[in-house]
N, C-alpha and C positions, 0 to 999 in steps of 0.2 A: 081283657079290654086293652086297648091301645091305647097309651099315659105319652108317646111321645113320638113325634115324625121331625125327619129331621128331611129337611127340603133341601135340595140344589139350587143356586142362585142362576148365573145367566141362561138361559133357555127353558129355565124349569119357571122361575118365579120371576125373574128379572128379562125382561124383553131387551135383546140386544140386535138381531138380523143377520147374525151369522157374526159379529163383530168380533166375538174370539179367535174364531179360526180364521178370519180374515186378518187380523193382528197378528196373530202368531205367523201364517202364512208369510207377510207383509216382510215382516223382518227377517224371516228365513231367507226369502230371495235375496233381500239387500247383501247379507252374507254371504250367498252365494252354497245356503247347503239346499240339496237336491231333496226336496220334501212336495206335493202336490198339498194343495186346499183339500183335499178331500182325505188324505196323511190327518191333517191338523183336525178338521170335524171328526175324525175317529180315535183323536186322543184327547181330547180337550176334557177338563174335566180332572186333572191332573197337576203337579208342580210344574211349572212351564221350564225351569231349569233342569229338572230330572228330565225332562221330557225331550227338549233340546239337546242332553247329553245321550238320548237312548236313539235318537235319528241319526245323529252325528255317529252315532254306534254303526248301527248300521250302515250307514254310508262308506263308512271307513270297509263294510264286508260283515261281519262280525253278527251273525245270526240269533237273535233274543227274540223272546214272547212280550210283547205287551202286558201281559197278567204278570208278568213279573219287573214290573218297570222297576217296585220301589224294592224290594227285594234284592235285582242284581242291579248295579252300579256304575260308572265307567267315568271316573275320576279324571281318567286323562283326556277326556272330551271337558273337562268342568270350565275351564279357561274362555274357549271359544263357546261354548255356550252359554255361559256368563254375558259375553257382548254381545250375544243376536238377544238375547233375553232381554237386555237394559234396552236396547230397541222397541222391542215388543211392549215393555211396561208404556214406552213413552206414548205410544198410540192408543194403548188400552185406559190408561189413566184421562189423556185428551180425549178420548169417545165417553168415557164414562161423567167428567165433569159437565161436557156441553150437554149430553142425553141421557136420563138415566130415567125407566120408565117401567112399572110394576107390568109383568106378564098380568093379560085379561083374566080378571077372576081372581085372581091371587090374593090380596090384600084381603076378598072377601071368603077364601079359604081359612085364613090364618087366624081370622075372627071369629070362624064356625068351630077351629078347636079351640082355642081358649073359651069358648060358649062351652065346650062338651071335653070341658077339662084334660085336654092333651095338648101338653108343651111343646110349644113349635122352637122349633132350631131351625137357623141357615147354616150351613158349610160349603166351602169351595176349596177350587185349587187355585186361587188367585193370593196372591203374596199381599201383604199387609195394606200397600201403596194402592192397589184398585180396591182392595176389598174396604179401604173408607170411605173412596170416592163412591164406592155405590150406596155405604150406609150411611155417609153423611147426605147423598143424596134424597133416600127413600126416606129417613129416620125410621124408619120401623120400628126399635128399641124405644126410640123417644114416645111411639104412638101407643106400646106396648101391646104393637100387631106380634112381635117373636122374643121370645125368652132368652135367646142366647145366640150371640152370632160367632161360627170360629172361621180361621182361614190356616191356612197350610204352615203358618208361625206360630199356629198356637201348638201344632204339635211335631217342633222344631224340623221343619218341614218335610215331615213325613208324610204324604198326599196319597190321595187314592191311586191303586188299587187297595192300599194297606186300610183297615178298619178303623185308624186311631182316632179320625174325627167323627165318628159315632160313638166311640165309647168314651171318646171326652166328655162330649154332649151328654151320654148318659150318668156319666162320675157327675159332671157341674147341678146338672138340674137332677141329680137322687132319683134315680130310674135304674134299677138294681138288677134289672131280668131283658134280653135280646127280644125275649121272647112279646114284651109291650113296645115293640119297636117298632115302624115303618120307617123305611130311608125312599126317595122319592127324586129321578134324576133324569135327564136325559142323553144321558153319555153313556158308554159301556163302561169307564170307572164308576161312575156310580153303579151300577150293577155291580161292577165285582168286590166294592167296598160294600155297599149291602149285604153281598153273598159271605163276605167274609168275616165281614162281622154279625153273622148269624140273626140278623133281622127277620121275623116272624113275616114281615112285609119287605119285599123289595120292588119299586113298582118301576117301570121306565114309563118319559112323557116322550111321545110325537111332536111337542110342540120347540125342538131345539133343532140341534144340526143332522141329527142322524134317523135312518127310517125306521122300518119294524123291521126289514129286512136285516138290519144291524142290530137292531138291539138284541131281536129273539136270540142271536146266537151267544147271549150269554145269560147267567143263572139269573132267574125275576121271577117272581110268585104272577105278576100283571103287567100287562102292558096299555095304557092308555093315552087318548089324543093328548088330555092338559091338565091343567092341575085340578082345574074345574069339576072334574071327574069325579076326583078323591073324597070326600063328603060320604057320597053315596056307597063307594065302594069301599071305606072303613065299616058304614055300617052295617051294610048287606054280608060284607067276608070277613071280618075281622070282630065287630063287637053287638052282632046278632045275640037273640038270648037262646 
């Protein structure tokens, strides 16, 4: 049986219209690093400064896998992407105060597990400063629609692809086995944080920046349109008798 799903915030559960990767995009140009919007919708989902420092990589020449964003490092990129980053917060933090808006369905997901006794988690790769603007906007925790929310400081920002905000999630809320786990995202970091934190469930949503075309190409037990989905398919695949 499934005790606990841990959801992705913008495009999974939080309706934003691309605004991550247009933010992050946004500040790369001002900068001047050579990244497309569509670079940014295929990384998102990630520490935006790791992330910053692994374009900056690249650009430089310097040949790395995405799957290993947080794994290999590049320090001497940390400076300058430090200040396209402090950029990007300012835009992200500003979209997120004036608009901040439950993806369709969502709120009414999070209320059918705690009805059917699995602890909802949010996690992201957004640093502390968006990650309150969007939960002081929703209050979620105040409505106790989710059990726990983490962001990329809670686990000294070590962000997806690496596992460690799932199995925070599972240390905080007493979930003792991968195996009662669904992690649930729309980015291929969430896939490959899923996959690597050995989640019984790894599901990818159509409803964020990237298509099936992308997500298929990385490890997912499912793939479906939105979150709205989910319901049915815990308990058709996951907690059938």
């Amino acid at each position: 049986m499934i005790k606990l799903v841990v959801f992705d915030l913008s495009g999974t559960t939080v309706s934003d219209d691309n605004a991550v990767a247009k933010c992050l995009f946004r500040a790369a140009k001002q900068y001047g690093l050579a990244a497309s919007l569509e670079d940014f919708e295929k990384t998102i989902g990630t520490n935006k400064i790791h992330l910053y420092e692994f374009l900056l990589a690249r650009e430089s020449g310097i040949v790395t896998d995405f799957a290993q964003l947080e794994s290999k490092r590049f320090p001497q990129f940390h400076a300058r992407a430090l200040e396209i980053f402090d950029e990007y917060s300012l835009h992200m933090v500003a979209f997120y105060r004036n608009e901040v808006k439950p993806m369709e369905g969502a709120e009414e997901v999070f209320q059918w597990c705690q009805d059917n006794q699995i602890k909802v988690a949010t996690d992201t790769g957004f640093h502390r400063d968006v990650s309150n603007a969007i939960m002081e906007g929703l209050k979620w925790r105040e409505r106790r629609l989710i059990d726990l929310h983490l962001d990329v400081e809670d686990t000294n920002g070590i962000g997806r692809p690496a596992p460690y905000l799932i199995h925070k999630a599972m240390y905080m809320l007493g979930i003792t086995s991968v195996h009662d786990v669904v992690k649930i995202g729309d980015t291929p970091a969430d896939l490959l944080s899923g996959y690597n934190a050995g989640c019984k469930g790894n599901i990818g949503v159509l409803s964020g920046a990237n298509d099936i075309e992308t997500l298929k190409r990385y490890p997912n037990t499912h793939i479906i349109e939105d979150v709205r989905q989910l319901p049915k398919l815990i308990t058709k695949e996951f907690n059938h008798q």
